[in-house]
C-alpha positions in Angstrom: 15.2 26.1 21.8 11.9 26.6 22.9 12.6 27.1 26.4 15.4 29.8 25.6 12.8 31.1 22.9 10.0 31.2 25.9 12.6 33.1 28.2 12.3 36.2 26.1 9.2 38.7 27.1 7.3 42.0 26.0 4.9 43.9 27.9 5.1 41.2 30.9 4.5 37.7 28.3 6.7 35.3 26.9 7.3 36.5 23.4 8.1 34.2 20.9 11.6 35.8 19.4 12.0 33.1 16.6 8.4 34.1 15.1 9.2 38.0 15.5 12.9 37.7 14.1 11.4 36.1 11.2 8.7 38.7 10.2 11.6 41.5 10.7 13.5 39.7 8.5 11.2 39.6 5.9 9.9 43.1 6.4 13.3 44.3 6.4 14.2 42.1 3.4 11.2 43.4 1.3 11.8 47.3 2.1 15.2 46.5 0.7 14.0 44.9 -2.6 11.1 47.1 -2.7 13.3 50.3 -2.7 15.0 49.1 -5.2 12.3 48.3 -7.4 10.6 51.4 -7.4 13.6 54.2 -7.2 12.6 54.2 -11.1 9.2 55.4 -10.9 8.3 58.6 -11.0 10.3 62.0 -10.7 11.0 61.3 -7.0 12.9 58.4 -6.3 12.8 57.5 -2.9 8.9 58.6 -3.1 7.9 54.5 -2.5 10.3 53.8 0.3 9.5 57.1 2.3 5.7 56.0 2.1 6.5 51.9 2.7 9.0 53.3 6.0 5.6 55.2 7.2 3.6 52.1 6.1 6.7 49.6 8.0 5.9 52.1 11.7 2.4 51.9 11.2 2.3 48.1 11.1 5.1 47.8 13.9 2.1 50.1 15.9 -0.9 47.3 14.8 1.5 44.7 16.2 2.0 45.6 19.1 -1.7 46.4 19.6 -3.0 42.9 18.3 -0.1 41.5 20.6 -1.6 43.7 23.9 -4.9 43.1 23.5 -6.0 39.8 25.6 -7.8 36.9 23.1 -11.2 37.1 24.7 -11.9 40.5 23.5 -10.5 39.4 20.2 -13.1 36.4 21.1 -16.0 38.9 21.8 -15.9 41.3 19.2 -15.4 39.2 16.2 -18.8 39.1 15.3 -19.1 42.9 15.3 -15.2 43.2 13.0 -17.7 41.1 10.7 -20.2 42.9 10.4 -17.5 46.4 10.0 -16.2 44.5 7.5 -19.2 43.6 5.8 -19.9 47.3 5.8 -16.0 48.6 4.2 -16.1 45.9 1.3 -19.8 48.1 0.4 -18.7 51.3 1.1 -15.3 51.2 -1.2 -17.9 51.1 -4.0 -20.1 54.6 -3.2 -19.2 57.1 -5.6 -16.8 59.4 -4.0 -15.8 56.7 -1.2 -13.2 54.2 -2.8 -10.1 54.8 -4.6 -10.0 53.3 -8.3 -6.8 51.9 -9.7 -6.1 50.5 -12.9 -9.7 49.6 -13.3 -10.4 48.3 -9.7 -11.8 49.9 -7.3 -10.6 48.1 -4.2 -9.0 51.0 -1.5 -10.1 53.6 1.0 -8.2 56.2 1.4 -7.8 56.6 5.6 -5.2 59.4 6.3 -3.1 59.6 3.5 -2.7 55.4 4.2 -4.2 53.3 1.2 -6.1 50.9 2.8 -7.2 47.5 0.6 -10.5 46.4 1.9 -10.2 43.1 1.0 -7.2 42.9 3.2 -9.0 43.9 6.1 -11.6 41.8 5.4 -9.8 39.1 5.6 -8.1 39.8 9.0 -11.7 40.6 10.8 -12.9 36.9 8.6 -10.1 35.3 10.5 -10.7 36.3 14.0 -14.7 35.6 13.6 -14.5 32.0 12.1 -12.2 31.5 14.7 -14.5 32.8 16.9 -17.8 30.5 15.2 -15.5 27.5 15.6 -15.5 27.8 19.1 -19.1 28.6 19.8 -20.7 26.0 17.1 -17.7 23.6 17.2 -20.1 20.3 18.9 -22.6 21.9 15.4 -20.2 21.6 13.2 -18.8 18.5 13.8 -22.1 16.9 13.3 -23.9 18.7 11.0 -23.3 20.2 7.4 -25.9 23.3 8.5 -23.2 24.5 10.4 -20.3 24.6 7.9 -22.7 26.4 5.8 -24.1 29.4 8.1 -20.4 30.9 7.9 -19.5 29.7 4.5 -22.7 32.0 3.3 -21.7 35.2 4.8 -17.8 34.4 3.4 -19.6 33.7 0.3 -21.3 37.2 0.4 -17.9 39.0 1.2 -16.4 37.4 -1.7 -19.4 39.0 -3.8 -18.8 42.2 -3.0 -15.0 41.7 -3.8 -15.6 40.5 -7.3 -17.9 43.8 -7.7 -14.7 45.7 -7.1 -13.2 43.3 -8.6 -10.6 41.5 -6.5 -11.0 37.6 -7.5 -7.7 37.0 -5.9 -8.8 38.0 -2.8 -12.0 36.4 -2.8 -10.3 33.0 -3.7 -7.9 33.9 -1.0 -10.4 34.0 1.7 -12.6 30.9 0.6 -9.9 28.8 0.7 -8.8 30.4 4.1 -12.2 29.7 5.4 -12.7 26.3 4.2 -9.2 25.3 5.8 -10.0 27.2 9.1 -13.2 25.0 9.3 -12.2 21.8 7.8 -9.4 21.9 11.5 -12.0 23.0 13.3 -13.7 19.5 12.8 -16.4 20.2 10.2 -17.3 16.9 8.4 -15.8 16.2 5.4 -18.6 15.1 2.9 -19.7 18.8 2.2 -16.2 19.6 1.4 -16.6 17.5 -1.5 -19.5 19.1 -2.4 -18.8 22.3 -1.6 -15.0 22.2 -3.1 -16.9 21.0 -6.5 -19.7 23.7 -6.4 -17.0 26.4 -5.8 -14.6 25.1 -9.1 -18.0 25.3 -11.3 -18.4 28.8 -10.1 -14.7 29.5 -10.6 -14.6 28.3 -14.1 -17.9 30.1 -14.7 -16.2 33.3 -13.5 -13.3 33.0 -16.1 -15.5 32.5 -18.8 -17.7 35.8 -18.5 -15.4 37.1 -18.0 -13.1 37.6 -20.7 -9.9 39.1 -19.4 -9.9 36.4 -16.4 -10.2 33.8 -19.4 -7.5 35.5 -21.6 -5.3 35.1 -18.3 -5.8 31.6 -18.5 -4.8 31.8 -21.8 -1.7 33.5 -21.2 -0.8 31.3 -18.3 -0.9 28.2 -20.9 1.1 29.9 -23.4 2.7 32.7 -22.3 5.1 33.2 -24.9 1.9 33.5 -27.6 0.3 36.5 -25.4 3.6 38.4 -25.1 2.2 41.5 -26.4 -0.8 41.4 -24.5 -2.2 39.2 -21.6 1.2 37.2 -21.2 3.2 40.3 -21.4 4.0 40.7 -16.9 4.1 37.0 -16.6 7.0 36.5 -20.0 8.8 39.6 -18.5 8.8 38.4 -15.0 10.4 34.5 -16.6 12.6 36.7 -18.5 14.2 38.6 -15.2 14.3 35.1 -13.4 16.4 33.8 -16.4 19.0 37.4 -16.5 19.6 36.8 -13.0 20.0 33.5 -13.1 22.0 31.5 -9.4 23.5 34.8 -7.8 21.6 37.4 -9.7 23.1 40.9 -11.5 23.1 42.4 -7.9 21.2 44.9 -5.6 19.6 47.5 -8.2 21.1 46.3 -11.3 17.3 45.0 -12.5 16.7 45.9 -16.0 13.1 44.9 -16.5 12.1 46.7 -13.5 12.9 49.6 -15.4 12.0 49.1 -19.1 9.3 46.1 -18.9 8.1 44.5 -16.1 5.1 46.4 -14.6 4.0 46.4 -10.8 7.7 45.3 -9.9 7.3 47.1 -6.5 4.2 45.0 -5.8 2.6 42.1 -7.5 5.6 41.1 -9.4 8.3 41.9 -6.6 9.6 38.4 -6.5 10.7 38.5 -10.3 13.1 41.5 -9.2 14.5 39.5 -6.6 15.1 36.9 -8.6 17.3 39.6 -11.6 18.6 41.4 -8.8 20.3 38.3 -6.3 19.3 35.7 -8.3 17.4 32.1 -7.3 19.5 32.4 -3.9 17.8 35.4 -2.9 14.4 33.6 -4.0 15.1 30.7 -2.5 15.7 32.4 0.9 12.2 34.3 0.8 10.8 31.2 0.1 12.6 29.7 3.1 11.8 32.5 5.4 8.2 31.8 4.5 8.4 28.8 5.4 10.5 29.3 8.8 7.2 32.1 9.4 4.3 29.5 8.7 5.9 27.3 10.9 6.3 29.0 13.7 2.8 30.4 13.3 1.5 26.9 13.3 3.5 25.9 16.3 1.6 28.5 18.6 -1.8 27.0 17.4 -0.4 23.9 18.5 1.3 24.9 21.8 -2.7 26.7 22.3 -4.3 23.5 21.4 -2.3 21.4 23.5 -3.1 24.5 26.7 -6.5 23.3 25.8 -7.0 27.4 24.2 -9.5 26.6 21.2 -9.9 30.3 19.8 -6.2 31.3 20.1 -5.7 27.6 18.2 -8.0 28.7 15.5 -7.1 31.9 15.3 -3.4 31.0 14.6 -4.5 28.2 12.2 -6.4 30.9 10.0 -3.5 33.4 9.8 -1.3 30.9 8.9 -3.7 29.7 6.4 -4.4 33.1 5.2 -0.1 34.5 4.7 1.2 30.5 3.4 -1.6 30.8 0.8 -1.2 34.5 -0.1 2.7 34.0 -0.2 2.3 30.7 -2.1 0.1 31.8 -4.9 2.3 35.2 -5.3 5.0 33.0 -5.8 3.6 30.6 -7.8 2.4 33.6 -10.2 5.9 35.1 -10.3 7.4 32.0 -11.5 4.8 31.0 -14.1 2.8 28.2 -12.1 -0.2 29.5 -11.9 -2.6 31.9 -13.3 -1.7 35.6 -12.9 -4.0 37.6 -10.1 -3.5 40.7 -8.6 -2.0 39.7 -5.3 0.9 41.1 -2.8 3.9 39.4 -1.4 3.0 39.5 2.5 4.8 41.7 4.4 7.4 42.7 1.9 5.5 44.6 -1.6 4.5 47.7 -1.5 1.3 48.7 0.3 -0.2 50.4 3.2 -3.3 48.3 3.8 -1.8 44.9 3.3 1.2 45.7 5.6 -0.2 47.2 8.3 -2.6 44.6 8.3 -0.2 41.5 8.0 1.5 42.8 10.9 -1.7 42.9 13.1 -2.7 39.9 12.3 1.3 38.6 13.4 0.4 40.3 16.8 -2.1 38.0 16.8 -0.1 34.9 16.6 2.1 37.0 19.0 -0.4 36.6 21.7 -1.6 33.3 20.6 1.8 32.1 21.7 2.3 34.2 24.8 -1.3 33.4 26.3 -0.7 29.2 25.9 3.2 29.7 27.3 1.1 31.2 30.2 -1.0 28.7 30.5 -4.1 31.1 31.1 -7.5 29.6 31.1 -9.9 31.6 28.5 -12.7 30.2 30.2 -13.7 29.1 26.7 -12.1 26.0 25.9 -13.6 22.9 24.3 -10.5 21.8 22.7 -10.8 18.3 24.6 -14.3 17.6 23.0 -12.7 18.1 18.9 -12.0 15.3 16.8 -8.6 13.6 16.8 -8.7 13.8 13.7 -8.4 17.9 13.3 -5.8 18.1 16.2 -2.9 19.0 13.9 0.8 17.7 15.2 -0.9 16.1 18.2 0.8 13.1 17.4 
C-alpha cells in the first residue's frame, strides 16, 4: 500500500494520497453536517455554508502552501512565527483590535475571515518546538533547564489566552508541548513535576473562577444544572439518545433547532449523532483515527530518513488535531468537562480551518521530503534516545 500510496505526486513529490483522501473526507463530511446544522440560524439560510465554502478554498490555498514550502525554511523561521505569535495573542486584546464574542474576546478580524488567535498560535508553537527540539535536543535529553526554556514562553502564551479567555486552548497547547518534548527525549522526572505543578494550577483556575467551576459541576451532574450550566451538555445527550443506531436522517435534527446552542460549532458532533445516528459518529471517530495515523506514520517514515524537524513537526500536529478532536468529542458525549473547542476540520470557522489545513500541508511535506530521501543538513536523529523513537521497533 505504501508503495502504490508513494507512486502518487504533486508539484514534482510523492504525495501521500491516503493522508489527503482522509482530510477531504472529513472536510467534506463536516461542510455536509455543518450545513445542516446551521440552515436554522438566522434569516439567511445558507448564510454559514457560503462563508465555511470560502473558509473550505481558503484552507485548500494554506495547504498547498505549507505543502510547497521546503522544511528548512519552516526550520528557520520558527523562532520568528513565535515571536508573531506572541505578538497576535496581545494584540486581539487592544481596544478596537479583537472581535468579542459571547464574552470572549479571542478573534481578529483579517478580510472579512474570523481568525482565532489561539489557533494560530498553536500552529506557529508547533513548528518552533519542533524547531527547539532539534537545536537543543543533546540539552534536553540531559538537562531539565532545557525542557523548561520553551515550556516558559508556552506558559506565557497560555497567559495571554486565559486573559481572552480561551482555557481550552491554552490546555490544548500545554499538553501539545509537553507531548512534543517528552518524544523529543526530554527526561522524564520534570514531567512528574511539572504534570503536578500544571493540575494545581488547573484546579486553582476552576475555582476563581466560578463559571469554570460551575462547569465542573455540570459535568458531574448534568441533569441537576439543566437550566443553567448543564443545559448544552443535557441537550447534546438528549440528540445522541433521539438519534439513537441510524439517526432521524440528514436535516431532520430537532435540538439543533429549538435547544442545543453552537450546533454548527462546538457541539457539531451531537447533530451528527440526531441526524445519522452512532454510525455516523462512529465513522468521524474512525476517520480521526485513520488521519492521526497517517500523520504519525510520516514522522516515522522522517525519523527513520534520519529528518529530525520534519519528525517533530509531524509528531506535534498530530498531537495538537488527536487531542483537539478527542476532547471535542469527549465533551459532546458527556466525558469530560465542557470547553469551548472546535471539531478540526469539520465545525464551523475560518481561523481554525484554514489553519488545520496548513498545518496538514505540513505533514504533506513531512512525508514527501522523507519518501525523497533529502538530507536537511540538520539531522541528529541517530543521537535520540531509543526510548523516544516511536514505532521504531
Amino acid at each position: 500500500m505504501a508503495a502504490v500510496i508513494g507512486q502518487r505526486r504533486l508539484l514534482g513529490l510523492p504525495l501521500d494520497a491516503c493522508l489527503l483522501t482522509v482530510a477531504l473526507g472529513l472536510l467534506l463530511f463536516g461542510y455536509c453536517l455543518m450545513t445542516s446544522a446551521s440552515l436554522h440560524l438566522g434569516e439567511d439560510a445558507f448564510y454559514f455554508a457560503r462563508r465555511q465554502l470560502l473558509h473550505l478554498g481558503l484552507g485548500i490555498v494554506g495547504l498547498w502552501v505549507t505543502f510547497a514550502v521546503p522544511l528548512k525554511w519552516w526550520f528557520k523561521a520558527g523562532p520568528y512565527l513565535l515571536l508573531a505569535g506572541l505578538v497576535l495573542l496581545v494584540a486581539v486584546k487592544l481596544p478596537g483590535v479583537g472581535v468579542t464574542v459571547n464574552g470572549s474576546t479571542r478573534w481578529l478580524n483579517v478580510g472579512g475571515v474570523r481568525i482565532q488567535v489561539s489557533e494560530v498560535f498553536k500552529w506557529v508553537a508547533c513548528c518552533y518546538l519542533a524547531g527547539y527540539a532539534v537545536r537543543h535536543g543533546e540539552a534536553l535529553r540531559a538537562e531539565a533547564s532545557a525542557l523548561l526554556r520553551p515550556l516558559l514562553l508556552v506558559a506565557v502564551a497560555c497567559s495571554l489566552m486565559l486573559w481572552q479567555p480561551d482555557f481550552g486552548a491554552a490546555a490544548i497547547l500545554m499538553a501539545t508541548a509537553i507531548g512534543l518534548l517528552f518524544l523529543a527525549g526530554a527526561r522524564l522526572a520534570p514531567f512528574v513535576l511539572l504534570l503536578l505543578g500544571l493540575g494545581g494550577a488547573a484546579w486553582g483556575l476552576m475555582v476563581v473562577e466560578a463559571y469554570r467551576f460551575r462547569r465542573l459541576e455540570a459535568f458531574l451532574d448534568p441533569f441537576a444544572h439543566a437550566q443553567d450550566s448543564g443545559y448544552q451538555l443535557v441537550q447534546a445527550l438528549f440528540a445522541f439518545g433521539r438519534g439513537g443506531l441510524f439517526g432521524v436522517g440528514l436535516g431532520n435534527s430537532v435540538q439543533k433547532m429549538f435547544y442545543l446552542p453552537e450546533g454548527h460549532t462546538d457541539f457539531l458532533l451531537a447533530v451528527i449523532g440526531e441526524e445519522l445516528g452512532w454510525i455516523g459518529v462512529s465513522g468521524c471517530a474512525l476517520g480521526f483515527a485513520l488521519l492521526i495515523w497517517r500523520i504519525f506514520t510520516a514522522a516515522r517514515l522522517a525519523q527513520l530518513a534520519g529528518q529530525e524537524f520534519g519528525t517533530w513537526l509531524a509528531y506535534g500536529v498530530g498531537i495538537w488535531l488527536g487531542l483537539q478532536a478527542l476532547v471535542n468529542m469527549g465533551v459532546n458525549l458527556g466525558l469530560l468537562p465542557t470547553k469551548g473547542l472546535t471539531l478540526p476540520l469539520m465545525s464551523y470557522g475560518g481561523g481554525s480551518l484554514i489553519v488545520d489545513c496548513m498545518a496538514l500541508g505540513w505533514v504533506l511535506r513531512v512525508y514527501a521530503e522523507a519518501r525523497m530521501g533529502e538530507s536537511t543538513g540538520f539531522s541528529r536523529l541517530q543521537r535520540a534516545r531509543p526510548a523516544r523513537e516511536v514505532w521504531q521497533k
